[in-house]
C-alpha positions in Angstrom: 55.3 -32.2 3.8 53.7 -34.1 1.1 50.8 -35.4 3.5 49.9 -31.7 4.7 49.5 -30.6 1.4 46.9 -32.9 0.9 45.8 -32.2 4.0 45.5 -28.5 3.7 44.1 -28.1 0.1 41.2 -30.2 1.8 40.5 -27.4 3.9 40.8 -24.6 1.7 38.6 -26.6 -0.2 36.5 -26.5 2.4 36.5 -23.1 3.6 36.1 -22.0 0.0 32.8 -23.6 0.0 31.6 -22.2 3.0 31.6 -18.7 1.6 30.4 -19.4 -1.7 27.1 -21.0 0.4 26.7 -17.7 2.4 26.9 -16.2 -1.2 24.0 -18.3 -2.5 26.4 -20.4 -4.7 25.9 -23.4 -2.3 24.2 -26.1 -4.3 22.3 -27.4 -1.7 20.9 -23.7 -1.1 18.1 -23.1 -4.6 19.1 -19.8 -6.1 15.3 -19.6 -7.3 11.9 -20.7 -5.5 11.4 -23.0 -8.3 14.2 -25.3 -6.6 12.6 -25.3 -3.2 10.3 -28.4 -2.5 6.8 -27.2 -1.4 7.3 -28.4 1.8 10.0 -25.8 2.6 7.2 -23.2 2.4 5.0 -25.1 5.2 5.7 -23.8 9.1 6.0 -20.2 10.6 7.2 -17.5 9.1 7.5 -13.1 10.2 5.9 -11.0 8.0 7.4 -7.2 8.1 5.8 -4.4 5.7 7.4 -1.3 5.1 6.0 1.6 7.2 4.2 -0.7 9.4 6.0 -1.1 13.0 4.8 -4.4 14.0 5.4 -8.3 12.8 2.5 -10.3 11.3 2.6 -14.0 11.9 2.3 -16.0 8.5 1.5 -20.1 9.1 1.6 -22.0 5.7 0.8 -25.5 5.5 -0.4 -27.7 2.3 -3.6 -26.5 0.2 -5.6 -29.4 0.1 -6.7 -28.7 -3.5 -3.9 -27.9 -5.7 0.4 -27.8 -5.0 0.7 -24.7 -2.8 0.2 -23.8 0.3 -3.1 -22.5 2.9 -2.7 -20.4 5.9 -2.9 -17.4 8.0 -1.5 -14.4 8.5 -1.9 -12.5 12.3 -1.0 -8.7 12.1 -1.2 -7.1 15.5 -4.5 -4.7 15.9 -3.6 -1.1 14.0 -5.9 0.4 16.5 -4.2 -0.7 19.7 -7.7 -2.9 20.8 -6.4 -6.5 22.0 -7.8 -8.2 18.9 -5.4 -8.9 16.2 -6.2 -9.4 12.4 -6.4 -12.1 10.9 -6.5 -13.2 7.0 -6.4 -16.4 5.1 -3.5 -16.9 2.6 -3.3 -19.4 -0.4 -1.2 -19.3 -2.8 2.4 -21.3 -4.5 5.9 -20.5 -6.4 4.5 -19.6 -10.3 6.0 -20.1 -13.0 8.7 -17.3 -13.1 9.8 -18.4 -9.3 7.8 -16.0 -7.3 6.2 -16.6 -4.3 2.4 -15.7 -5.5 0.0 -15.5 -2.7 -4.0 -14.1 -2.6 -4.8 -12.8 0.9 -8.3 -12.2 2.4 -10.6 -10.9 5.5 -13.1 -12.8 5.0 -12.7 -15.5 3.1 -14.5 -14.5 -0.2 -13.0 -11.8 -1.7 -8.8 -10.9 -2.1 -8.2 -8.1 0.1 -4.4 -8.5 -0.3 -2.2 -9.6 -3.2 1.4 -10.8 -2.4 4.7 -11.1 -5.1 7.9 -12.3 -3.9 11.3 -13.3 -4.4 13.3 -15.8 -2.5 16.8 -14.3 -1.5 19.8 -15.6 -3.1 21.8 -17.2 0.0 19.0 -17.6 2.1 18.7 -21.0 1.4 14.4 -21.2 0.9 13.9 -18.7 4.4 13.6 -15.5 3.1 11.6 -14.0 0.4 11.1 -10.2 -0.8 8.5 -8.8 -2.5 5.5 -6.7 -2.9 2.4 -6.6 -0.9 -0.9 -4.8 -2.6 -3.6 -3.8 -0.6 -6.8 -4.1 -2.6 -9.0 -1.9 -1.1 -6.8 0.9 -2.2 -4.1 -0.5 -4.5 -1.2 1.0 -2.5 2.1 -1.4 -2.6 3.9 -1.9 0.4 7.6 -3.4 0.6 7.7 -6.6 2.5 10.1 -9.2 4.0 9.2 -13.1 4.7 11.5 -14.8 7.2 11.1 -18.7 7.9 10.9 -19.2 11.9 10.8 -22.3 13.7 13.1 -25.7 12.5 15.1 -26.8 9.3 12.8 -26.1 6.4 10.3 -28.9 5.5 10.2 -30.2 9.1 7.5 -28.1 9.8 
């Protein structure tokens, strides 16, 4: 008996750990984006907006000017034509631990303004947040999910 108890506090040790990581208590799993390395923010990730019935495609990779990341974003066409849209992203984790990223059409001027929080237990792949349009200044609910491999393989 005195060799199972050993035994079994090891695994209630265990299995006590595994729910306080799908909590967000893990501490390999950042409770704030400030945690993540930059890296984690590189690869593919599905945009969804509230109200809007189809997933954009969001590619981050390293900005080659300052610590954040450049991409895209692909949002299928609103009009039903074959051509998708498609906007260039920059942006990085500020200092309060959002994700801050400009968006824009054509590469000039911000068309879009992005604010986001990374999840607590979603260990760096999901973020939620605000998306402003800046033609109008509507604010649209939106959700960031990480796609692909184990973050910062990408």
């Amino acid at each position: 008996m005195k060799r199972l108890l050993p035994a079994f506090l090891a695994v209630l040790l265990a299995a006590t750990g595994c729910a306080t990581a799908t909590q967000g208590g893990d501490a390999g799993c950042p409770a704030d984006a400030r945690e993540l390395p930059l890296q984690s923010l590189y690869g593919r990730w599905e945009a969804r907006f509230d109200g809007a019935p189809a997933v954009a495609i969001v590619q981050l990779g390293r900005h080659p000017e300052y610590a954040g990341v450049r991409g895209t974003i692909t949002r299928p066409a609103a009009d039903g034509s074959a051509r998708p849209e498609v906007a260039q992203l920059a942006g990085d984790v500020d200092d309060d631990g959002a994700l801050s990223i400009d968006e824009s059409l054509d590469g000039r001027a911000i068309s879009g303004v992005w604010a986001g929080t990374l999840q607590p237990g979603s260990c760096g792949r999901e973020f939620r947040g605000t998306w402003r349009n800046a033609a109008d200044e509507s604010t649209h609910p939106f959700v960031l999910n990480k796609k692909g491999g184990m973050q910062g393989n990408q």
